[in-house]
C-alpha positions as CSV (number, residue, x, y, z in Angstrom):
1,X,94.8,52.8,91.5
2,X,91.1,53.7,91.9
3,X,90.4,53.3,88.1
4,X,92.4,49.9,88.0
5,X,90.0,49.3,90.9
6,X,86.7,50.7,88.7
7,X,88.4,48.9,85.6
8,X,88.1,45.4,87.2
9,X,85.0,45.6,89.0
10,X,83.5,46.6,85.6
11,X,84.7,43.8,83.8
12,X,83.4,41.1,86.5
13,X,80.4,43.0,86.2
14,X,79.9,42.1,82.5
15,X,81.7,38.5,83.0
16,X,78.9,38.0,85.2
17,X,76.1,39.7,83.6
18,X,77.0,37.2,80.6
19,X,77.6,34.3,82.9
20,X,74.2,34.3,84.7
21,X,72.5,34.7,80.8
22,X,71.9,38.7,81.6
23,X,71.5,38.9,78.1
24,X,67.8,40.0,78.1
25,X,66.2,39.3,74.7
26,X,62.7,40.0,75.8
27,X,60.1,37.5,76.4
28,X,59.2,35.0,74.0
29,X,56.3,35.7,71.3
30,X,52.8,34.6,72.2
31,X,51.8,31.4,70.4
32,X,48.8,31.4,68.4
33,X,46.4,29.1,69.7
34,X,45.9,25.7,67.5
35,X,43.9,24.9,64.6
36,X,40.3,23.9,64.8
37,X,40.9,20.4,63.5
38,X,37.3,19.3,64.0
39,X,33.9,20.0,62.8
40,X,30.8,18.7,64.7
41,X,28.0,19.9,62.6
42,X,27.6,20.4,59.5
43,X,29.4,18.1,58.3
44,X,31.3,17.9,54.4
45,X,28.4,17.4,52.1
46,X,25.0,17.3,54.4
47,X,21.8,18.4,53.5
48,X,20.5,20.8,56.4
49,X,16.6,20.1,56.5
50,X,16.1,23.0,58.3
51,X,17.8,26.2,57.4
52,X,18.3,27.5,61.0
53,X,21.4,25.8,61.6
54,X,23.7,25.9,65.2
55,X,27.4,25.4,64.1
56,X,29.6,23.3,66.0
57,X,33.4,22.5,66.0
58,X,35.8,21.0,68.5
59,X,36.9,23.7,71.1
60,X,40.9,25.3,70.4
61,X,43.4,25.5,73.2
62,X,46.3,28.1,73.6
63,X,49.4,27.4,75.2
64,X,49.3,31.0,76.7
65,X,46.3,30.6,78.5
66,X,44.9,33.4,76.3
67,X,41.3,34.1,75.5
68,X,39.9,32.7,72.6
69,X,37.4,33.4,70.2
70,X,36.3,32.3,67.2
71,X,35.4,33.7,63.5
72,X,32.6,31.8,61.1
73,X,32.7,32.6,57.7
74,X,30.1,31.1,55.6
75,X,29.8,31.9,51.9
76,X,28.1,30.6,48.8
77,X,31.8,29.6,46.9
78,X,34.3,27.5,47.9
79,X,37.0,29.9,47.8
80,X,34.7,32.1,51.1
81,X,34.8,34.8,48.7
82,X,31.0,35.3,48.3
83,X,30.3,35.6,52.0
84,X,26.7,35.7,53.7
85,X,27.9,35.5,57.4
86,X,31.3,36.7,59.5
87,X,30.8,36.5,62.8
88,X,33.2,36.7,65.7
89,X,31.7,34.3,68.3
90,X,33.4,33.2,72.5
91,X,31.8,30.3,71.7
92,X,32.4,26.9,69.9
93,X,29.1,27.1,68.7
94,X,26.7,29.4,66.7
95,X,22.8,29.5,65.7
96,X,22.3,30.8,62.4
97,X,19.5,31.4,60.0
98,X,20.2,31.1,56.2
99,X,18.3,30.6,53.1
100,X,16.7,27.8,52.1
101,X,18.0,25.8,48.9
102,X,22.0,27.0,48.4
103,X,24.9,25.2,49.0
104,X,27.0,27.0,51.6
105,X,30.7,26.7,52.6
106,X,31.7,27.6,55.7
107,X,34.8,27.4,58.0
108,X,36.3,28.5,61.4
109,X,39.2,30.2,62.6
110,X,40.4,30.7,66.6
111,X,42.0,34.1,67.3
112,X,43.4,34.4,70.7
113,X,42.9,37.9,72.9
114,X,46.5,39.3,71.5
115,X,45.0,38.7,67.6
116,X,46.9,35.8,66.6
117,X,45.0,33.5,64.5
118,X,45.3,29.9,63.7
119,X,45.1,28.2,60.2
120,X,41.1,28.4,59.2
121,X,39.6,25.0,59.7
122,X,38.9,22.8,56.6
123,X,36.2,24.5,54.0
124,X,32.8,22.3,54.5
125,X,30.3,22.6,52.4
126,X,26.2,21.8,53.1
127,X,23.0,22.1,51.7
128,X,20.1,23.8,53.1
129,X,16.5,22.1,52.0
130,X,14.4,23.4,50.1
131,X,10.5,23.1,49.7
132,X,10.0,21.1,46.7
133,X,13.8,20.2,45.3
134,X,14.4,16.5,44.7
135,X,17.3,16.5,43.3
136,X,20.4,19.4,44.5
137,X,23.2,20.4,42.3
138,X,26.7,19.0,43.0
139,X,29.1,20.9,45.2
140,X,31.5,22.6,43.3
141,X,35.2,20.4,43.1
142,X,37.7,20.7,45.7
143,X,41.2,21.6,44.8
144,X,43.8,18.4,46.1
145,X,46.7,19.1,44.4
146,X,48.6,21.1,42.8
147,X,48.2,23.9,44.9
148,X,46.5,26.9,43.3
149,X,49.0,29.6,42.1
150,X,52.1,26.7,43.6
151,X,54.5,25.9,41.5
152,X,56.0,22.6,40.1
153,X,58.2,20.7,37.9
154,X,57.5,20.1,34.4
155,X,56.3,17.3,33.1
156,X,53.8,15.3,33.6
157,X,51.4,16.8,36.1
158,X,48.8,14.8,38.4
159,X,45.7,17.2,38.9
160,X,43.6,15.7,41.7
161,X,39.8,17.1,43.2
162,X,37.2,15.8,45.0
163,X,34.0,15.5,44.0
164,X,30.6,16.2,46.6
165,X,27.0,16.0,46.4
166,X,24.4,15.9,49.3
167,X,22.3,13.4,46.8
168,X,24.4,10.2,48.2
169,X,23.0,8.5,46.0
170,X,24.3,10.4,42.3
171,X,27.3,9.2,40.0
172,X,28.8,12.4,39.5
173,X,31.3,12.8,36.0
174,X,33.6,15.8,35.3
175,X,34.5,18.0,33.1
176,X,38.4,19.0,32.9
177,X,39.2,22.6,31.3
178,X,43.4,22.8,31.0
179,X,45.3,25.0,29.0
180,X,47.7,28.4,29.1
181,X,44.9,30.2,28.9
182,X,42.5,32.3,31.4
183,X,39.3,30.5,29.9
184,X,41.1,27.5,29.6
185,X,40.1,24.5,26.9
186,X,37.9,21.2,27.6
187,X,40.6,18.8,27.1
188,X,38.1,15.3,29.1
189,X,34.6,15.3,29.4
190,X,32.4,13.0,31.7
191,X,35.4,11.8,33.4
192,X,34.6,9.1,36.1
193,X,37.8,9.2,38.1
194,X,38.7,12.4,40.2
195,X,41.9,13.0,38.9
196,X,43.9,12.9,35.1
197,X,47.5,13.4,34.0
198,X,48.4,16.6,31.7
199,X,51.6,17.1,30.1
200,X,53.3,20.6,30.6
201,X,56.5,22.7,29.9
202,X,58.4,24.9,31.9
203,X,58.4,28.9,32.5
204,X,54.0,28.6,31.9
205,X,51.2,29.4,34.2
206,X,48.6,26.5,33.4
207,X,44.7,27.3,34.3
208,X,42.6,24.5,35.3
209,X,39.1,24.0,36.2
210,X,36.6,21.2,37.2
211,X,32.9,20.9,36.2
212,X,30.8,18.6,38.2
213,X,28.0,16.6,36.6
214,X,25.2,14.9,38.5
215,X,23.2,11.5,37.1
216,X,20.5,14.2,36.3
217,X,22.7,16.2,34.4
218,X,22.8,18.9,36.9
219,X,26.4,20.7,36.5
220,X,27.9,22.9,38.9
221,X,30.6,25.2,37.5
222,X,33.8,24.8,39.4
223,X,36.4,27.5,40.0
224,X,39.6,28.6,38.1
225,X,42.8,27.2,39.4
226,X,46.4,28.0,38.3
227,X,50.2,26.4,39.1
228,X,53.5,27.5,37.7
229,X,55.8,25.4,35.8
230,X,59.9,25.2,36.9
């Protein structure tokens, strides 16, 4: 009689521990905090005329109330592979000092106090003046679409940049290099529009680059880019 009684009072135990949601699964994961969607200073394509520069961006939030801090990265490529400054800053602003007459890149990302990180901000890029330069090279090309290293149906394939230069005043051209190749061919040159149709097959990696060409003739390199084909 005494296990009957042990029995049941074990089985309401459970029915109850399930029926109240005793089920303990932990508490939920911390939440990164968001995405510094805004930039203050510099903004896409300036000309700095003074090379001690303060960063600024829009402040993140986090929905945990965590701590949040903020890493710079500024670099002399697009990709932030090349880098000159990493910092980790509290702040949604920094004073740096960099050299006088590069184009820079730069972007931000928030990191909350339990090391979560957002998506980095968008890549910027910004000239820093230089004594006796009248005319700057163009930014290098930034990638639109298709993705670098994505992948995508055969066929005709859209590839779409964007073009920059702090001279506002400069037509820029381009130069489009496509092929299955690493070094891939010039298949357009002096192109006026920022993007151009190529025709592909499937089961390839294509390579893809764009060459940016000032009024002056001043051309700035761009980087390699690849895509699969389905």
């Amino acid at each position: 009689m005494k296990k009957e009684i042990k029995l049941i009072i074990a089985i309401f135990s459970v029915l109850l521990l399930v029926a109240c949601g005793g089920s303990d699964d932990g508490p939920p994961p911390n939440s990164a905090p968001t995405q510094v969607s805004q930039v203050v200073f510099p903004t896409s394509n300036l000309l700095c005329t003074d090379n001690t520069i303060t960063f600024q961006w829009n402040a993140s939030t986090d929905v945990d109330n965590d701590p949040i801090t903020y890493r710079i990265i500024i670099a002399t490529d697009r990709d932030l592979n090349n880098i000159v400054e990493n910092r980790i800053v509290t702040t949604n602003s920094v004073t740096i000092t960099l050299q006088q007459g590069v184009a820079y890149y730069w972007s931000v990302t928030a990191i909350d106090s339990e090391g979560n990180e957002a998506d980095a901000s968008t890549t910027l890029a910004f000239f820093t003046s230089g004594p006796g330069i009248s005319n700057y090279a163009p930014f290098t090309a930034a990638l639109n679409a298709p993705g670098d290293e994505s992948s995508v149906t055969a066929g005709t394939v859209n590839l779409n940049w964007t073009g920059g230069d702090t001279d506002t005043g400069d037509i820029l051209v381009f130069d489009v290099y496509f092929g299955l190749a690493m070094d891939p061919p010039l298949i357009e040159s002096g192109l006026s529009t920022e993007n151009t149709n190529v025709t592909t097959v499937s089961g390839n990696t294509y390579y893809w680059r764009i060459d940016t060409i000032d009024d002056s003739g001043v051309k700035t390199i761009g980087q390699l880019w690849s895509f699969d084909t389905n």
